[in-house]
C-alpha atoms as a printed R data frame, in Angstrom:
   type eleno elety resid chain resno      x       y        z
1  ATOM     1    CA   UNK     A     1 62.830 204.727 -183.777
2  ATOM     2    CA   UNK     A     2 62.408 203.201 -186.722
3  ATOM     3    CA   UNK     A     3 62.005 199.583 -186.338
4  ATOM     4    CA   UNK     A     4 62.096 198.881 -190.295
5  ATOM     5    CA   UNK     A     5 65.742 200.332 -190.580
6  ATOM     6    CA   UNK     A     6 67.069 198.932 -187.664
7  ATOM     7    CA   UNK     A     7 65.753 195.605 -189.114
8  ATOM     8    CA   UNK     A     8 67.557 196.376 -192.396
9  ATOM     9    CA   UNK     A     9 70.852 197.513 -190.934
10 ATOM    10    CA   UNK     A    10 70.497 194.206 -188.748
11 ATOM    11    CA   UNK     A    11 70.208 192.215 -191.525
12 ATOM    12    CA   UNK     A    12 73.980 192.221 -192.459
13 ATOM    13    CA   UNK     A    13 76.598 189.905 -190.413
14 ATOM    14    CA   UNK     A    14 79.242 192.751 -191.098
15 ATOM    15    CA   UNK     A    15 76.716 195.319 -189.523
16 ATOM    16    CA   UNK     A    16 76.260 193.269 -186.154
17 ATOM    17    CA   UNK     A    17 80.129 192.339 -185.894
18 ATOM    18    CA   UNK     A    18 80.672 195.971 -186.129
19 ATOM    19    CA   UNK     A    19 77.935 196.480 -183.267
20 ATOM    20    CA   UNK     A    20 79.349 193.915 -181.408
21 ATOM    21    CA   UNK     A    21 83.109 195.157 -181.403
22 ATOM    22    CA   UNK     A    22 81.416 198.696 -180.180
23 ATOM    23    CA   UNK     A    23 80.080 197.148 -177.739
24 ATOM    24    CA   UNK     A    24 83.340 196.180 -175.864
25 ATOM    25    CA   UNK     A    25 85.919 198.146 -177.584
26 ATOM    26    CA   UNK     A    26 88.622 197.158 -175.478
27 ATOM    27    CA   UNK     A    27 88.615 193.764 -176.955
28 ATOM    28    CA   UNK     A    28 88.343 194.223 -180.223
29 ATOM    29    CA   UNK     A    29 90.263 197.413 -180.487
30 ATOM    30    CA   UNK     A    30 93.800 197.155 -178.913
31 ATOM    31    CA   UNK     A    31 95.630 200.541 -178.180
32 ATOM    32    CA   UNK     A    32 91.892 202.482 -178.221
33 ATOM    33    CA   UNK     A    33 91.337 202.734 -174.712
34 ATOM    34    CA   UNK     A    34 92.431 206.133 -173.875
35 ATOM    35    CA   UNK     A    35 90.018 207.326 -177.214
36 ATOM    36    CA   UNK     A    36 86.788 205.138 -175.826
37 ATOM    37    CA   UNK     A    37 84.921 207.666 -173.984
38 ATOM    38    CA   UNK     A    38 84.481 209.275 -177.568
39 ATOM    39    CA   UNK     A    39 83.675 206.051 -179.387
40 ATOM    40    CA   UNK     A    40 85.956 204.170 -181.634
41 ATOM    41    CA   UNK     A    41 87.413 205.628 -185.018
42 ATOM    42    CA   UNK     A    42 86.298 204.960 -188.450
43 ATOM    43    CA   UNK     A    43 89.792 204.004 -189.188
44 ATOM    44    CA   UNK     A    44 89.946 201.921 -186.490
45 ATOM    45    CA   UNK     A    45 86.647 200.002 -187.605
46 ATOM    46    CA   UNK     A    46 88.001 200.620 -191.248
47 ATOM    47    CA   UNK     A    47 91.395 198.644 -190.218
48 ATOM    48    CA   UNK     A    48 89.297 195.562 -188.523
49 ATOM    49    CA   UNK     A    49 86.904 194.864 -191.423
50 ATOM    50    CA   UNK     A    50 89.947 194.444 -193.818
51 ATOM    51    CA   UNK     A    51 87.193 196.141 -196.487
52 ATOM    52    CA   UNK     A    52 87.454 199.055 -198.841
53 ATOM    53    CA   UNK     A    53 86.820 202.399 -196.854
54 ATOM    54    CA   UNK     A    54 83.666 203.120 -199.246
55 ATOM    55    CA   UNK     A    55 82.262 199.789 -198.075
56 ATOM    56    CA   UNK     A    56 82.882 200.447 -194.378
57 ATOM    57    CA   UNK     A    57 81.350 203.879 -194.694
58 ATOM    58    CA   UNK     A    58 78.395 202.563 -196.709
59 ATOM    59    CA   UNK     A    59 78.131 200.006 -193.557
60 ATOM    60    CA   UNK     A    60 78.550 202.585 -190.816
61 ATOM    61    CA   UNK     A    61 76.224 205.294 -192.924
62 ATOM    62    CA   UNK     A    62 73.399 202.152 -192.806
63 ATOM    63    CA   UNK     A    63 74.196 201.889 -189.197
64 ATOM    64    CA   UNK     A    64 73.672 205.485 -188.173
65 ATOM    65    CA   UNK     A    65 70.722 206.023 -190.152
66 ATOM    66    CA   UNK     A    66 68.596 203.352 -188.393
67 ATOM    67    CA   UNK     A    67 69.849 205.102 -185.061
68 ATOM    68    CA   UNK     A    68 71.891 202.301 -183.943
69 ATOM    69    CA   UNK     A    69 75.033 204.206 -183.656
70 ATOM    70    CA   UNK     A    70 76.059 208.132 -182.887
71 ATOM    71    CA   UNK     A    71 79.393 209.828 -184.157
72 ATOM    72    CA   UNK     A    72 81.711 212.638 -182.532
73 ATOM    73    CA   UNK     A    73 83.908 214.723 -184.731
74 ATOM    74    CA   UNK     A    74 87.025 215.655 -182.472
75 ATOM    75    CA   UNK     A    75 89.427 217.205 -184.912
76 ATOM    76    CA   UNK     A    76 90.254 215.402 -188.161
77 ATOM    77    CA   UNK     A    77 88.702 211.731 -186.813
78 ATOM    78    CA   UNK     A    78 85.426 210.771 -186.369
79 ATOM    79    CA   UNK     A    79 84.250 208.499 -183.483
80 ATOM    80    CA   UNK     A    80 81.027 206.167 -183.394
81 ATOM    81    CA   UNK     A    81 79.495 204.271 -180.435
82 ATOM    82    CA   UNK     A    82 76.677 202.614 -180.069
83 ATOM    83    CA   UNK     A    83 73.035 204.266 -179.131
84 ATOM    84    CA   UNK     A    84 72.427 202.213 -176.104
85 ATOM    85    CA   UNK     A    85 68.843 203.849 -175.621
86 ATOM    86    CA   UNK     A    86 67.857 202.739 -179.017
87 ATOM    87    CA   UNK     A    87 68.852 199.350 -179.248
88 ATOM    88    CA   UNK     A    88 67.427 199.362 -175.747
89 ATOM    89    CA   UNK     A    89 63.749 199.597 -177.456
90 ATOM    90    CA   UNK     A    90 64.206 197.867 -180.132
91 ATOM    91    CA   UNK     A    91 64.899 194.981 -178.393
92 ATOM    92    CA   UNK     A    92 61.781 195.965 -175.777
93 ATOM    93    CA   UNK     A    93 59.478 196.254 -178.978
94 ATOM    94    CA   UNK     A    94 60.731 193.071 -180.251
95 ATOM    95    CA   UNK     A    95 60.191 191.500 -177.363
96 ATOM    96    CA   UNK     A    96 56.340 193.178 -176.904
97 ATOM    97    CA   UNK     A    97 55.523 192.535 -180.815
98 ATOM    98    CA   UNK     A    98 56.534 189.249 -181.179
């Protein structure tokens, strides 16, 4: 775990919406619930930002390289959830640091 990059992807409001809506998909993403065992789509988080698909991607690319999220590939889509285990620690080492 890297607590520096989990501190940098943390440190924008679009970042911990996006960790937020992963965290209860059914409420933030109508009409995924049959796809949330796998995660949630790009496209899906893509359509709920209202942002340019580079910008999302730059956003989710920030997110999965601190560890915060994981992706599955099924097909054509690509689905992220959140890394419960990680953000787990991270909150334990805040907690223990500070």
């Amino acid at each position: 775990m890297n607590v520096d990059s989990i501190h940098k992807a943390l440190a924008s409001s679009l970042r911990r919406d996006i960790l937020r809506w992963l965290r209860d998909p059914s409420a933030y993403f109508p009409g995924a619930d049959p796809l949330i065992p796998h995660g949630v789509s790009v496209g899906m988080i893509h359509a709920r930002t209202g942002l340019s698909k580079s910008t999302v991607s730059a956003h989710l690319s920030t997110l999965q390289q601190a560890g915060l999220v994981t992706t599955k590939r099924l097909g054509q889509w690509v689905f992220m959830s959140r890394d419960e285990a990680v953000i787990r620690s991270f909150v334990a080492s805040i907690n223990n640091d500070l």
